[in-house]
N, C-alpha and C positions, 0 to 999 in steps of 0.2 A: 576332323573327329571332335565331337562335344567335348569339354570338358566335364568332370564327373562330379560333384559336392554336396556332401553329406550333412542334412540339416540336424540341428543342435538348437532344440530347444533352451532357454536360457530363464524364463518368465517377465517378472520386474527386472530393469536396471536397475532398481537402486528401490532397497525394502517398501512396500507398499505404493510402490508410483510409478505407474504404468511410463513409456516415452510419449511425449506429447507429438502430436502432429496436428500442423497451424493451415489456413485456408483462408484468404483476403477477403472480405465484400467486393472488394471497390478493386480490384485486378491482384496480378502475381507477382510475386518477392523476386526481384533479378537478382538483387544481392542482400545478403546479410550481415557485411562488414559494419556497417552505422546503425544494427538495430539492435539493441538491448532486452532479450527478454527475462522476464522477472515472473517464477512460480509461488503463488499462494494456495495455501489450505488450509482447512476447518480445522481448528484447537481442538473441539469437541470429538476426540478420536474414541468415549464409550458412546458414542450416539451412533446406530451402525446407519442409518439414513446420512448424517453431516461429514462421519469420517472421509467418504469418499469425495468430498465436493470441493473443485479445484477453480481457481481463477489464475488465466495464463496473463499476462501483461508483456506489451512490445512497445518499446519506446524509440522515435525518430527524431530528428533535427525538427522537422513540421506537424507530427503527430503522432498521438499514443493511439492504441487497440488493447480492445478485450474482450478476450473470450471465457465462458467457463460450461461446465459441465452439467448445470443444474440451472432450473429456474426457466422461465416462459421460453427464453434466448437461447438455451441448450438445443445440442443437435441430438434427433429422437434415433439416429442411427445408433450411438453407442448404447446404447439399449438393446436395440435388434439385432447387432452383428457384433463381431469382435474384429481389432485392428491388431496387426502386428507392424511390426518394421525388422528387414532381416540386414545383415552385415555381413557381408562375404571375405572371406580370407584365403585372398588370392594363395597364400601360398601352400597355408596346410588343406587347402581345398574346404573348408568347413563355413555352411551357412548360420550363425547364429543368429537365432529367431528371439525378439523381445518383446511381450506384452504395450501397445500403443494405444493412448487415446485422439481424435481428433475433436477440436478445439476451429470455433468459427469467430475468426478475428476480424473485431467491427470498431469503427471508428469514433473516438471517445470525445467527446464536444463539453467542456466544464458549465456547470449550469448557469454562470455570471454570465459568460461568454454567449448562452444560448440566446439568454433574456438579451443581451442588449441588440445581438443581432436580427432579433426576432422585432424586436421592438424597431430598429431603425427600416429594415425591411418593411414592415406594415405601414408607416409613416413615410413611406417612397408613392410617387405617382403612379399612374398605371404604365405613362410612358417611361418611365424611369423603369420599372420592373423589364418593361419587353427589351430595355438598352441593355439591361445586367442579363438578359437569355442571349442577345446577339451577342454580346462581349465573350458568352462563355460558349453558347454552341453554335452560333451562326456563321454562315459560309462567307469566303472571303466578299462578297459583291455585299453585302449586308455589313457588315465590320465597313466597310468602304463607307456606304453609305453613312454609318452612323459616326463615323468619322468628318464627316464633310457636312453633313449637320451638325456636329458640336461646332466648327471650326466657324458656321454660319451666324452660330447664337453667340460664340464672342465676339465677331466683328460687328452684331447687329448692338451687341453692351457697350461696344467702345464707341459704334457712331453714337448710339444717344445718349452717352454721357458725355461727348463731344460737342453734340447738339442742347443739349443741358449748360454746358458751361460756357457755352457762345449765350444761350440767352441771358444767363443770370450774366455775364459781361454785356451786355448791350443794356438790359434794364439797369444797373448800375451806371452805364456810361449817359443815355438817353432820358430817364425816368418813365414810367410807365404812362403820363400826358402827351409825352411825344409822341408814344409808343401808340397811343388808342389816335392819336390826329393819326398818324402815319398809314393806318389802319385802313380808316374812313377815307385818304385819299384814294387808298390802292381798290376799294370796293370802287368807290368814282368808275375808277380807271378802269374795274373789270366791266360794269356795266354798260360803259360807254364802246365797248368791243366788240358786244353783242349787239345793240340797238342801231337803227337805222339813222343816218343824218338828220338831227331835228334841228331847224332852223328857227328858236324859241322868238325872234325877234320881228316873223313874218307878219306880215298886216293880213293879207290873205290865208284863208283854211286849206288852199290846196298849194303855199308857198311852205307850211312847216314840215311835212315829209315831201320834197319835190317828188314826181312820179319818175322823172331821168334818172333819179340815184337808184331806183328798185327794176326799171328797166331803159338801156342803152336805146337810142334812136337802131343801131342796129339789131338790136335782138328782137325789138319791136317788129321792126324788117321779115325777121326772120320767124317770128311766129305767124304770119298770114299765112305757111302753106296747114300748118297744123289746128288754124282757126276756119279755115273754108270751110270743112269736113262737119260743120256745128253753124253756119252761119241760119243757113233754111231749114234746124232740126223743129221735131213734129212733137206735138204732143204725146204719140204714141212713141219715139223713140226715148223721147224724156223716161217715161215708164219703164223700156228695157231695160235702159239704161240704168237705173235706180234697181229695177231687178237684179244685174246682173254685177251691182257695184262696179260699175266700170270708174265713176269719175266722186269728186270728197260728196260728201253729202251738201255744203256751200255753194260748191257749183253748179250740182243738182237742183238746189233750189233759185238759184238766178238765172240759170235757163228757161224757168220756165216765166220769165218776166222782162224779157228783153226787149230791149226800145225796138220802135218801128224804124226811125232813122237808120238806115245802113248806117253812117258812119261810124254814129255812137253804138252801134249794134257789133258793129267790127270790132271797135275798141272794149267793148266790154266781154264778149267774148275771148280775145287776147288776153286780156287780163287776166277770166278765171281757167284761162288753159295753163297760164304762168304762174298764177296761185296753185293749180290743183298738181301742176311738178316740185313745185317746193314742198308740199305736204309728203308725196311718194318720197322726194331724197330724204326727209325725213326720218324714216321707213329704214333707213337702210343701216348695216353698221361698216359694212366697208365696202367703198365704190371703186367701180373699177374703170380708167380712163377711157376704154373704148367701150361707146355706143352706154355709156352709165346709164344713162336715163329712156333706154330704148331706143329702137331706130325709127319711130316717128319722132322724136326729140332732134330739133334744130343744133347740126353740130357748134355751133357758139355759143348756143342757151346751154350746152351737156357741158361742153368747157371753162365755162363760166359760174355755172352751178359747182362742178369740182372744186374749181381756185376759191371761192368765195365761201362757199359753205361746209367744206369738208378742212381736216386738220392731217398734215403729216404724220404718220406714227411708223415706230418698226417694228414687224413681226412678223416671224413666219422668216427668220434672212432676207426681209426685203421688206422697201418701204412701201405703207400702202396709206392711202385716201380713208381718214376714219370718221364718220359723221358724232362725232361726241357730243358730250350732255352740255359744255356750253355752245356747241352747231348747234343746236336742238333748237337752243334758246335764243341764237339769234335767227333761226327760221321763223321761227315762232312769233316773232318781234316783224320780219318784213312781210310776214303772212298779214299779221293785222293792220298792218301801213297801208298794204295793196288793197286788203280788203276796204278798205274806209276810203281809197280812190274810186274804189267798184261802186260804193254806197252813199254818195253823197256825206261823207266822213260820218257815218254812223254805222258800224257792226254787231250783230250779236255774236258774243266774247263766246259762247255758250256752245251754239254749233258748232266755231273755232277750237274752241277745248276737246271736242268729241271728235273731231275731225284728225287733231293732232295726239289723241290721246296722250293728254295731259292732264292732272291734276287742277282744280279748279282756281284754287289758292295760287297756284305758280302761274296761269296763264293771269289773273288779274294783277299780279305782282310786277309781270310785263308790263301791260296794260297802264298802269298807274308809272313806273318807270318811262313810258311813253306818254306821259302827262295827258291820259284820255278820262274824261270826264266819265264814272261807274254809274249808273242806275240799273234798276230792278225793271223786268218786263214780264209779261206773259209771254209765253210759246203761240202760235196758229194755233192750237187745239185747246186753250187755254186750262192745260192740264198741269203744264211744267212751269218754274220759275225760271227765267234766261236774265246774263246778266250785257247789261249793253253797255259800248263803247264810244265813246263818242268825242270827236275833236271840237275844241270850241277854245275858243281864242276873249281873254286872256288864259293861256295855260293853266291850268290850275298844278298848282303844288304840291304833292303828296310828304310827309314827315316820318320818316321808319321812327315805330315805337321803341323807347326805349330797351335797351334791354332783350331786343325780339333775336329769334333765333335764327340765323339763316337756313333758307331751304335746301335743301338737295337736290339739285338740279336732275329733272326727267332727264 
């Protein structure tokens, strides 16, 4: 059976002031034990517009609120409706009813405080800004992340402050004349890693790159079956051929100038089928040990080509075969060795460069590192400028300028 209770108007609690009722922006009051609230109102009690105008204040351990009743920030409800709040007495059964207002409590930010936050906030990076959105509403896989990225940029502060203070102890131990000989030994020693065996002391043009160090009595062997297939080719296949880029544009163009001698005819065909596989490994950025260079490629020339020309690297969980930018350049270096066996030790550098798409500057930088004499030519069509290469004996000496920048290896 319901209970019965007799409502009992009461008006104000307490003369002229309505009971407050409070409502968060930013979520709901589970307790009220730690908040303090504090009511103000208008002195001007003959003003009948100000008498009525309240400001509520709640103060927290972390922060204040405030609500009131007037002004842009007021709720347009207490205008429209009226609020009570009732109090029931269990025992005499009587509901007393007391006049209430509601009050919208919003968070109170002191204007120092605003300025400085605002200020350091504007003067943060972009990335900085999106780290403060993950810190405060990103999900845990983001938080993760951003975590393991800071953890990255200190250990990357500590190596090169690490690396910072090994040099500054090395140039204090060494002096910086050590430091620049030590320099130019080590450039030496990189160039000489790349380039092919030059024998500076040969009396003979064909004793300074020997031809055995760029190809094996067996590989030589072994290129006849892939040189038959070009020994008797036709004018007309030259032409497909060039149509259909089968073979570099170099060897394109010495086919179609081949000795009458079989022999020398064999040999020089050999030659550009082994020149025009080192330009394709070239080509590539990661070789794969079976069948690398196709299956008309001589399995000793493929395996040998791998060991020689290609650098181990890991990636991917597993090691692979990578033709990198100093491979490049020692390809680039036994391409023009072979080519000047091909040519009576005279190449144009020019077709070389276009063939190996390289930079002009970097294949003569070769070139002059392989102490070959540079002159200017015309092209066939005598349209283009070609630059030529040429072996001649005494070596001639090249002197890096002062000062000059190294290049970037293609």
């Amino acid at each position: 059976m319901a209970l019965e209770a007799r409502w009992c108007y009461r008006g104000d609690p307490q003369e002229g002031q309505s009971a407050p009722l409070v409502q968060f922006t930013n979520g709901k009051l589970k307790s009220c034990d730690d908040m303090n609230f504090t009511l103000y109102k208008n002195k001007d009690t003959s003003n009948p517009r100000k008498k009525h105008q309240r400001i509520l204040n709640a103060e927290t351990d972390r922060l204040s609120y405030v609500g009131n009743n007037f002004g842009p920030g007021a709720l347009k409800s207490n205008t429209l409706c009226r609020y009570f709040v009732g109090v029931h007495d269990k025992d005499s059964g009587e509901m007393e009813v007391y006049n209430a207002e509601l009050f919208h409590m919003q968070p109170l930010i002191s204007d120092d405080a605003a300025d400085e936050d605002l200020s350091e906030y504007l003067s943060k990076t972009y990335r900085e800004k999106v780290d403060l959105c993950i810190e405060a509403f990103g999900t845990n896989k983001q938080k993760k992340a951003l975590s393991s990225r800071r953890m990255n940029e200190v250990r990357k502060e500590v190596l090169n402050q690490a690396v910072t203070n090994a040099a500054e102890n090395i140039i204090e131990t060494k002096g910086m004349d050590a430091i620049v000989s030590d320099a130019a030994e080590d450039d030496k020693a990189d160039i000489s890693l790349v380039l092919p065996p030059c024998h500076a002391d040969a009396k003979r043009l064909e004793d300074v790159y020997k031809f055995d160090d760029f190809i094996s009595p067996a590989e030589y062997e072994a290129l006849k079956g892939p040189a038959a297939t070009l020994v008797n080719i036709t004018s007309e296949e030259i032409l497909k051929l060039t149509e259909e880029k089968s073979y570099c544009s170099f060897m394109l163009d010495e086919l179609k100038c081949l000795p009458v001698d079989e022999k020398k005819r064999d040999r020089k065909i050999r030659c550009l089928w082994f020149l025009n596989t080192l330009i394709k490994l070239s080509f590539q950025k990661v070789v794969k040990k079976k069948q690398a260079m196709g299956p008309d490629c001589p399995h000793i020339i493929s395996n040998n080509l791998v060991k020689n020309f290609t650098a181990l690297s890991y990636g991917n969980s597993k090691l692979q075969n990578m033709v990198t930018a100093s491979m490049k350049a020692k390809i680039a270096a036994h391409v023009i060795a072979l080519a000047l066996h091909i040519n009576q030790f005279q190449t144009d550098l020019t077709v070389l460069q276009k063939d190996l798409k390289l930079r002009e500057s970097r294949i003569l930088d070769i070139a002059r590192a392989m102490r070959l004499k540079i002159t200017n030519s015309k092209s066939l069509s005598g349209c283009e400028d070609h630059k030529l290469g040429t072996l001649c004996l005494p070596l001639p000496v090249y002197k890096a300028p002062i000062g000059r920048r190294k290049h970037k290896m293609d």
